[in-house]
C-alpha positions as a Markdown table, in Angstrom:
| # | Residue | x | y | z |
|---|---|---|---|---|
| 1 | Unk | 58.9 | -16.4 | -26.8 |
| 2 | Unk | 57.8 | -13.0 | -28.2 |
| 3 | Unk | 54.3 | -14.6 | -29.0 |
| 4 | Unk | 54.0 | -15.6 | -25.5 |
| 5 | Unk | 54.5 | -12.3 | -24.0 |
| 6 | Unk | 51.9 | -11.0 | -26.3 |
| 7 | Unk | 49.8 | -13.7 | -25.6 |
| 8 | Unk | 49.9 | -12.5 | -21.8 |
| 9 | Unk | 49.9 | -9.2 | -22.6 |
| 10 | Unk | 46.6 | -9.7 | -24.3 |
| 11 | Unk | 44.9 | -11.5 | -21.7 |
| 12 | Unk | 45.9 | -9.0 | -19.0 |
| 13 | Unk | 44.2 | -6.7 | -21.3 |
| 14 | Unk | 41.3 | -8.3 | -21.8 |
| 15 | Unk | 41.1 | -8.8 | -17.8 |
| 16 | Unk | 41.5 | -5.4 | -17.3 |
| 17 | Unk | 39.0 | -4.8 | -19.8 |
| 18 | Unk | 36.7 | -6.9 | -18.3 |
| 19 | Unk | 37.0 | -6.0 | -15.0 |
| 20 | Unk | 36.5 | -1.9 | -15.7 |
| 21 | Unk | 33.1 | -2.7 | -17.3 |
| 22 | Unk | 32.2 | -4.6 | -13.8 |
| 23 | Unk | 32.9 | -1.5 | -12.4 |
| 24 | Unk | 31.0 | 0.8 | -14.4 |
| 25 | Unk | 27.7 | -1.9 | -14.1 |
| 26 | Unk | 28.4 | -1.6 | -10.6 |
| 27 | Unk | 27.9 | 2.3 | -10.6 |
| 28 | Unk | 24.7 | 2.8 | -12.4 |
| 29 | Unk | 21.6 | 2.5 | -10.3 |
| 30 | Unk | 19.3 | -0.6 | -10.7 |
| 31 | Unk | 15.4 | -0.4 | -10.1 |
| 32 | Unk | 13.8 | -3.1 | -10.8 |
| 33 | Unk | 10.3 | -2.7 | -12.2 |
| 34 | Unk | 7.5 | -4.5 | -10.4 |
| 35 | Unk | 3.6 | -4.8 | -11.3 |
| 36 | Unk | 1.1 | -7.3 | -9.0 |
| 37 | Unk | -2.4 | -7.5 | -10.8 |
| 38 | Unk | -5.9 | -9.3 | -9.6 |
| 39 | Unk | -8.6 | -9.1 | -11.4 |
| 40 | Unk | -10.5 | -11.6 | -8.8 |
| 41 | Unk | -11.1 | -14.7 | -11.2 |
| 42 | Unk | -11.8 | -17.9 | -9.5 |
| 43 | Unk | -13.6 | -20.9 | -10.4 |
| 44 | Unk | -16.7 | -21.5 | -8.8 |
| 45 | Unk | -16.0 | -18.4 | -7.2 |
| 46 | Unk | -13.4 | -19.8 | -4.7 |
| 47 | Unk | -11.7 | -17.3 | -2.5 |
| 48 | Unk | -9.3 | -20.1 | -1.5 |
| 49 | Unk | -7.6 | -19.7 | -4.8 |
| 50 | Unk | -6.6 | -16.0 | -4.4 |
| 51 | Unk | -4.2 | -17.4 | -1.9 |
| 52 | Unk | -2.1 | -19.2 | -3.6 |
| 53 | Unk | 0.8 | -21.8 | -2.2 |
| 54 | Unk | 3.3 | -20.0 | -4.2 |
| 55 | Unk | 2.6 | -16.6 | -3.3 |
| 56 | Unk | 1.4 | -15.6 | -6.7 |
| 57 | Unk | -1.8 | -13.8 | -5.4 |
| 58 | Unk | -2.7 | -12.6 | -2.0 |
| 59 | Unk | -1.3 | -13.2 | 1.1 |
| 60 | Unk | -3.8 | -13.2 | 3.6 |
| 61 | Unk | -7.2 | -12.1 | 5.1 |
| 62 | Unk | -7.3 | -9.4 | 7.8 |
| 63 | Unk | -10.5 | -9.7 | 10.2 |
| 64 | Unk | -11.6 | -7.8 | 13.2 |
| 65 | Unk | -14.6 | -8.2 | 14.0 |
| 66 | Unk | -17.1 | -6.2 | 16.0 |
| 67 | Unk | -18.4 | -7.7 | 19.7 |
| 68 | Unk | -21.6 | -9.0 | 18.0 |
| 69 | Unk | -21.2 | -9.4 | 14.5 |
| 70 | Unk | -19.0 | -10.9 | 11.9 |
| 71 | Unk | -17.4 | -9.3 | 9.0 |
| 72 | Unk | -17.5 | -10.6 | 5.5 |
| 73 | Unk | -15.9 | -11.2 | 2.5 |
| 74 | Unk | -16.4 | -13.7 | -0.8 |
| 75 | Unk | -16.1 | -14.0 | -4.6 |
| 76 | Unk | -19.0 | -12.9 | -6.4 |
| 77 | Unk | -20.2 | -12.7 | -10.1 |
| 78 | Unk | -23.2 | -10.7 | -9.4 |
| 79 | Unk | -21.5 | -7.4 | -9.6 |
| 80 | Unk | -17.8 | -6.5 | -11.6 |
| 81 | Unk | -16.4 | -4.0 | -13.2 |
| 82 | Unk | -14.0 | -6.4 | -15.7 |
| 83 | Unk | -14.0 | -10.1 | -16.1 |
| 84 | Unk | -16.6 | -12.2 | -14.0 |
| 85 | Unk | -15.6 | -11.8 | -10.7 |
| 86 | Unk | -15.2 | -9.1 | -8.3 |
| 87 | Unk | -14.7 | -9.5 | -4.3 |
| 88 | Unk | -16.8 | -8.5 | -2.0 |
| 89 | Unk | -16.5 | -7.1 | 1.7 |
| 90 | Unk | -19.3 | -6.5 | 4.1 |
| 91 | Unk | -17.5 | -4.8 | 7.3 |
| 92 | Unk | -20.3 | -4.2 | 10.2 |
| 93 | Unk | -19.5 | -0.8 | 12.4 |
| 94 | Unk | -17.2 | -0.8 | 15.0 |
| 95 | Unk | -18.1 | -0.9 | 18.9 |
| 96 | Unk | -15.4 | -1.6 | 21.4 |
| 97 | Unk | -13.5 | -3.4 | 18.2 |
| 98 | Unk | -12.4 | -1.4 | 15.5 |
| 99 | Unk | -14.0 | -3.4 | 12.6 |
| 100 | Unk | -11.6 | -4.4 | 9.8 |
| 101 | Unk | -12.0 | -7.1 | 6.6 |
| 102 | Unk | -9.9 | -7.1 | 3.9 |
| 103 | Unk | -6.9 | -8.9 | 1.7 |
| 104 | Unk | -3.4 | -7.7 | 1.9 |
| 105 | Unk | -0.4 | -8.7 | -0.7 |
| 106 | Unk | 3.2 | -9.1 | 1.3 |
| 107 | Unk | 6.5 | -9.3 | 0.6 |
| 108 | Unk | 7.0 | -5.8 | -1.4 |
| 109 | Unk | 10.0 | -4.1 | -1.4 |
| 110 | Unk | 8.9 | -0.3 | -2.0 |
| 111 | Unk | 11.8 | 2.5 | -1.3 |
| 112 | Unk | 12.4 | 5.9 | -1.0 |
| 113 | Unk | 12.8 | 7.0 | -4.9 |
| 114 | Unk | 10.4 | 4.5 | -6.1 |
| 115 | Unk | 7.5 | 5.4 | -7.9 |
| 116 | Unk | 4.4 | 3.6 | -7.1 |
| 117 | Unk | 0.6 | 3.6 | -8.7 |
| 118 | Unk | -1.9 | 1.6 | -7.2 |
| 119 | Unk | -5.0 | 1.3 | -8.7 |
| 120 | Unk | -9.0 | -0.4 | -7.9 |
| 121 | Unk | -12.1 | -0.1 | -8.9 |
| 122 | Unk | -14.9 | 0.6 | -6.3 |
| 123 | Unk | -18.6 | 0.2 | -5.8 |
| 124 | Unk | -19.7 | 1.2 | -2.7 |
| 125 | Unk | -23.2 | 0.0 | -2.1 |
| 126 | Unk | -24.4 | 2.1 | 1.0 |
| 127 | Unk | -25.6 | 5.4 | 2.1 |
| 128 | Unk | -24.1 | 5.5 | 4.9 |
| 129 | Unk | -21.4 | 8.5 | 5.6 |
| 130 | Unk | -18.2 | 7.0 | 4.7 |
| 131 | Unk | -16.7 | 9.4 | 7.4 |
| 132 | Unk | -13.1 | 7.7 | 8.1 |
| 133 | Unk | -13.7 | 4.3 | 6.3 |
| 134 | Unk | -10.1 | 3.2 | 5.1 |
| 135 | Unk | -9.8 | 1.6 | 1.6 |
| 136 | Unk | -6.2 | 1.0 | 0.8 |
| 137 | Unk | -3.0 | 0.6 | 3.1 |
| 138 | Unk | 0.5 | 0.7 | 2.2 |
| 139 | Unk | 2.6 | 0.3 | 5.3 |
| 140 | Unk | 6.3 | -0.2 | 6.8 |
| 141 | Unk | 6.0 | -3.0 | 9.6 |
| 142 | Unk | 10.0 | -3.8 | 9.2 |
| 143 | Unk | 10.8 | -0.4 | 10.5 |
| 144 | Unk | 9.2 | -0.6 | 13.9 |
| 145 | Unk | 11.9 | -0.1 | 16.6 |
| 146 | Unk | 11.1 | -3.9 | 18.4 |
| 147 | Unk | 12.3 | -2.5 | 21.3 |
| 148 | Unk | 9.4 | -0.4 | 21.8 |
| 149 | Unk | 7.1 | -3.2 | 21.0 |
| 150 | Unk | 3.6 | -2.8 | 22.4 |
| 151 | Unk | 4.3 | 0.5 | 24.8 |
| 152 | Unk | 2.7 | 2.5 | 21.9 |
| 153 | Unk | -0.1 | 0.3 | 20.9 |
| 154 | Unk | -0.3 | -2.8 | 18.6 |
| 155 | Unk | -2.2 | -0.7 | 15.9 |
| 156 | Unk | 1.2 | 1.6 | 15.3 |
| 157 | Unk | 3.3 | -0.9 | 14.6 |
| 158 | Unk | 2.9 | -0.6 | 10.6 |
| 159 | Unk | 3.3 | 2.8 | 9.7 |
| 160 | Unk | 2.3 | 3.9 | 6.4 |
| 161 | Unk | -0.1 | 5.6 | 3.9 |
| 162 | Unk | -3.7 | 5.1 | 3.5 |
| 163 | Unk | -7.1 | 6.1 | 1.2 |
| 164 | Unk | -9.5 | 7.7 | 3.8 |
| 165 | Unk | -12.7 | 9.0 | 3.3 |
| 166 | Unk | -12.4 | 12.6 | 5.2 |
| 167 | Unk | -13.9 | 16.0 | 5.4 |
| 168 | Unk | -17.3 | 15.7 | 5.9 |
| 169 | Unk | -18.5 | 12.6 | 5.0 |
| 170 | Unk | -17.5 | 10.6 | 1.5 |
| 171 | Unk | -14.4 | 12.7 | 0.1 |
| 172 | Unk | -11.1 | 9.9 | -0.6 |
| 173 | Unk | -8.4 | 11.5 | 0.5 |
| 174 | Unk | -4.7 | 10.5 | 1.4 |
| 175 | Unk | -4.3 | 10.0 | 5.1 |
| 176 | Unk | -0.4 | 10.2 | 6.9 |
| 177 | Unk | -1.5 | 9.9 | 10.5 |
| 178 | Unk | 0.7 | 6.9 | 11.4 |
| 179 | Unk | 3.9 | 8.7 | 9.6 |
| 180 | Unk | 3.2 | 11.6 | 11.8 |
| 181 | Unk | 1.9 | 13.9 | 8.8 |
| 182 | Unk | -1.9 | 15.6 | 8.6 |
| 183 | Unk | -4.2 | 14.3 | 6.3 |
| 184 | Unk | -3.6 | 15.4 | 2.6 |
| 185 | Unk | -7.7 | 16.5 | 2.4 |
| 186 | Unk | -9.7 | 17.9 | -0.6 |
| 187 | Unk | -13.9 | 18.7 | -0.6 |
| 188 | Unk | -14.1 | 19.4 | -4.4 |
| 189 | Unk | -14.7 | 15.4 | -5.3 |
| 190 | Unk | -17.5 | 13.0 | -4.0 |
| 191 | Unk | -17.0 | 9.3 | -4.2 |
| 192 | Unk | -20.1 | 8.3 | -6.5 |
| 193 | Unk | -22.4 | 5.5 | -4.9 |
| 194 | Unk | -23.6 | 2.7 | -6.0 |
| 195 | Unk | -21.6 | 2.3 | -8.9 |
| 196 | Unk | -18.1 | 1.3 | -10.1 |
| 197 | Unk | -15.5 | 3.8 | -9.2 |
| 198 | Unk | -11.9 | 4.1 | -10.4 |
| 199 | Unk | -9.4 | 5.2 | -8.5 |
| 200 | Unk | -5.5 | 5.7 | -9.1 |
| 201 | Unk | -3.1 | 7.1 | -6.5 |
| 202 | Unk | 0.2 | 8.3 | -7.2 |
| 203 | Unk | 3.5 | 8.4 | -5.3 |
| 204 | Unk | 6.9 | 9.0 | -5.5 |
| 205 | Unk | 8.2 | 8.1 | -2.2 |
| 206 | Unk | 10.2 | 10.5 | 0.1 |
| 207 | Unk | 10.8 | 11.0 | 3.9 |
| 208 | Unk | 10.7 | 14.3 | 3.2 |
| 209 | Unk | 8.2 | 17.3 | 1.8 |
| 210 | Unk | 9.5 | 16.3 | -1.9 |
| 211 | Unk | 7.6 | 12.9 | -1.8 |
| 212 | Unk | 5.1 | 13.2 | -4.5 |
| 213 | Unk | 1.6 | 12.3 | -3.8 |
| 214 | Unk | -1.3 | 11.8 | -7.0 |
| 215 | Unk | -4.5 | 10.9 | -6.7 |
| 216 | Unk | -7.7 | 10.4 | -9.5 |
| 217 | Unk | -10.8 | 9.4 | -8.8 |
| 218 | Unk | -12.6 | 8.3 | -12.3 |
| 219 | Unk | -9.5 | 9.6 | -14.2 |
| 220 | Unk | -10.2 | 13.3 | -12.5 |
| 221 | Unk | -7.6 | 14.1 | -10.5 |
| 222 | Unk | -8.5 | 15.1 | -7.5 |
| 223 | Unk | -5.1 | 15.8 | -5.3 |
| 224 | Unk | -1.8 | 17.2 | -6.7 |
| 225 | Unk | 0.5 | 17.7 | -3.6 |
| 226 | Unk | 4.2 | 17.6 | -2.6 |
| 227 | Unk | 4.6 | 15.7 | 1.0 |
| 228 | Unk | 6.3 | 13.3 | 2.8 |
| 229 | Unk | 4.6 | 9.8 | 2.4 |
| 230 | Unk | 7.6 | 7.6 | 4.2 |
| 231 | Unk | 8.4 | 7.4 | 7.5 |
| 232 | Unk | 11.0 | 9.7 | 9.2 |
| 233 | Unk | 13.5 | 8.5 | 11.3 |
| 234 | Unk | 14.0 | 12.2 | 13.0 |
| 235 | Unk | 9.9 | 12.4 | 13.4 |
| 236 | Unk | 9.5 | 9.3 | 14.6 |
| 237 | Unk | 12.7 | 9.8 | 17.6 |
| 238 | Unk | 10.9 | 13.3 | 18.0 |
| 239 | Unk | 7.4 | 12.3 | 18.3 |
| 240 | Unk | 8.4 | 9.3 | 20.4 |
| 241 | Unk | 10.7 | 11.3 | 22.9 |
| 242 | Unk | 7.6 | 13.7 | 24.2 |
| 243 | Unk | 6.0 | 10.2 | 25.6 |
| 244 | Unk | 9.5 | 9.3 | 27.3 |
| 245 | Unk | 10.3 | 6.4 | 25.0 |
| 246 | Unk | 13.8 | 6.2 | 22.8 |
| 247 | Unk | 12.5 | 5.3 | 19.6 |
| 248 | Unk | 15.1 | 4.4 | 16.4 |
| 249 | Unk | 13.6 | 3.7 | 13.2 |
| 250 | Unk | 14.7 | 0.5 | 11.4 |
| 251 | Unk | 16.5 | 1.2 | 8.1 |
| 252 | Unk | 16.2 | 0.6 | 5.2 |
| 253 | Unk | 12.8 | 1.5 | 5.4 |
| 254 | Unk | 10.3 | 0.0 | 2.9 |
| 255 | Unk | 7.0 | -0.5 | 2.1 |
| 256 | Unk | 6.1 | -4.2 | 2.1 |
| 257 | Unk | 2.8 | -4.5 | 2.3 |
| 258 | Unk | -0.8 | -3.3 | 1.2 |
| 259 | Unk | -4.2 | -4.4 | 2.3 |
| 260 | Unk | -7.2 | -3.5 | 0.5 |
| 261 | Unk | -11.0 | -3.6 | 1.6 |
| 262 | Unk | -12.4 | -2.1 | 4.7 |
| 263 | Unk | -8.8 | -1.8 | 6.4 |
| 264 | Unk | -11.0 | -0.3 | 9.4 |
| 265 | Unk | -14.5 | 0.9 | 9.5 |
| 266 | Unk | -15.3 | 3.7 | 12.3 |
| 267 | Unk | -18.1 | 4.8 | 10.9 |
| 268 | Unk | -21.3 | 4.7 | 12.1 |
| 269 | Unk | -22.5 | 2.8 | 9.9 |
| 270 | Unk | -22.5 | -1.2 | 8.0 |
| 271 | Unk | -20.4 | -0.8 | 5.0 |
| 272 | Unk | -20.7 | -3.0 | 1.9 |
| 273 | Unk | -18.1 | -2.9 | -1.3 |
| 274 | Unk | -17.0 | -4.8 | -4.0 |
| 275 | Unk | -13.5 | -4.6 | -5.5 |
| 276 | Unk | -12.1 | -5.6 | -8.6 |
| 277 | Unk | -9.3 | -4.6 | -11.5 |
| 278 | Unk | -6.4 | -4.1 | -8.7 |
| 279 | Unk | -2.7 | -3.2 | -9.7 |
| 280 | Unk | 0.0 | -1.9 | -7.8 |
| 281 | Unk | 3.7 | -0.9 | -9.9 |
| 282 | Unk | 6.8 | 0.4 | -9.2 |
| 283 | Unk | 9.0 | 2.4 | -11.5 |
């Protein structure tokens, strides 16, 4: 009988045991690391195959085009910075259209706390002023209030961060417009033409002014800077209340996308650029 009650005593033991290490996994913080790499290889220089059934690769094509010409984009082995293939996007100006072309990866799940590097290598092969030409977009298009739908445009329905050329003609900077925030700007750094370009940008996210924002262009770095770079649900009801329209952002709010290319060309100009050795992690 005795052995019994020890034998019960044990496994209530070992239960409890069991069950106050559940616990303790359940209060430590999980991040899951995350990297998503292209470095462009095809065969036969397919862009078919960078959108893959499975979801392995890209996710899909963007494309405005102008009112009398067609963007375009293609695999090429002509010009790369790693491997044998690079991709390439021709993006005519914009008239009455604002001219886009590029490839964006979905599905991402990119918080506030997250650290995320993106990186690319560039060649731009024009003269042009780059004034405004957008590169890279990481953007929020769960968080939109649906309520509001179109009564503030169709273009403001993702907000998020993007890689602008600004200040004067060909300076990559980190633009905020669509989270409300100016334009993190610096002059000191021209992006090189006609040639392969590397560029890394840094963030750790935050709604707030303690979001930190990183950015190296051929391993200089070229912007240091603390500053919100995730939308703000008090902003956004603010902003939205001085055009009469109740506005709640949706929460959680996450980044889960990012389109890279010409994600809009206003300048005055036809841009051409090739791509290659892409990464995007989180920490």
């Amino acid at each position: 009988m005795k052995c019994g009650h020890y034998l019960l005593f044990a496994i209530l033991l070992l239960c409890f045991v069991a069950c106050d290490k559940n616990e303790s996994a359940k209060e430590e913080p999980f991040t899951e690391n995350f990297l998503f790499e292209d470095g462009f290889e095809t065969q036969n220089n397919s862009l078919e195959e960078l959108f893959a059934s499975n979801g392995s690769r890209w996710s899909l094509i963007q494309q405005t085009n102008p009112s009398n010409a067609t963007n375009e984009i293609s695999i090429i082995n002509t010009e790369f910075s790693e491997g044998q293939n690079a991709i390439r996007f021709l993006a005519y100006r914009s008239d009455d259209q604002l001219s886009k072309i590029d490839i964006e990866k979905g599905g991402l799940n990119i918080g506030t706390g997250d650290k995320v590097t993106i990186k690319a290598d560039f060649y731009i092969n024009s003269n042009e002023s780059l004034e405004n030409l957008l590169l890279i977009d990481l953007e929020c298009c769960s968080c939109w209030d649906p309520s509001v739908g179109d009564n503030y445009g169709a273009e403001n329905q993702c907000p998020g961060v993007r890689l602008m050329m600004s200040g004067g003609n060909d300076y990559l900077s980190i633009e905020r417009g669509k989270i409300s925030g100016t334009t993190l700007q610096q002059t000191n750094f021209a992006f090189p033409r006609n040639q392969w370009v590397s560029v890394q940008w840094e963030m750790t996210l935050s709604a707030n002014e303690n979001g930190l924002n990183r950015l190296l262009i051929d391993g200089t770095e070229v912007l240091n800077v603390s500053a919100m770079n995730m939308p703000n649900a008090q902003i956004f009801k603010d902003r939205f209340a001085n055009e009469g329209i109740d506005f709640t952002l949706k929460e959680p709010t996450i980044y889960e996308r990012v389109q890279i290319g010409a994600t809009a060309n206003p300048t005055a100009g036809n841009i051409e650029l090739f791509v290659d050795n892409f990464s995007l992690s989180v920490d």
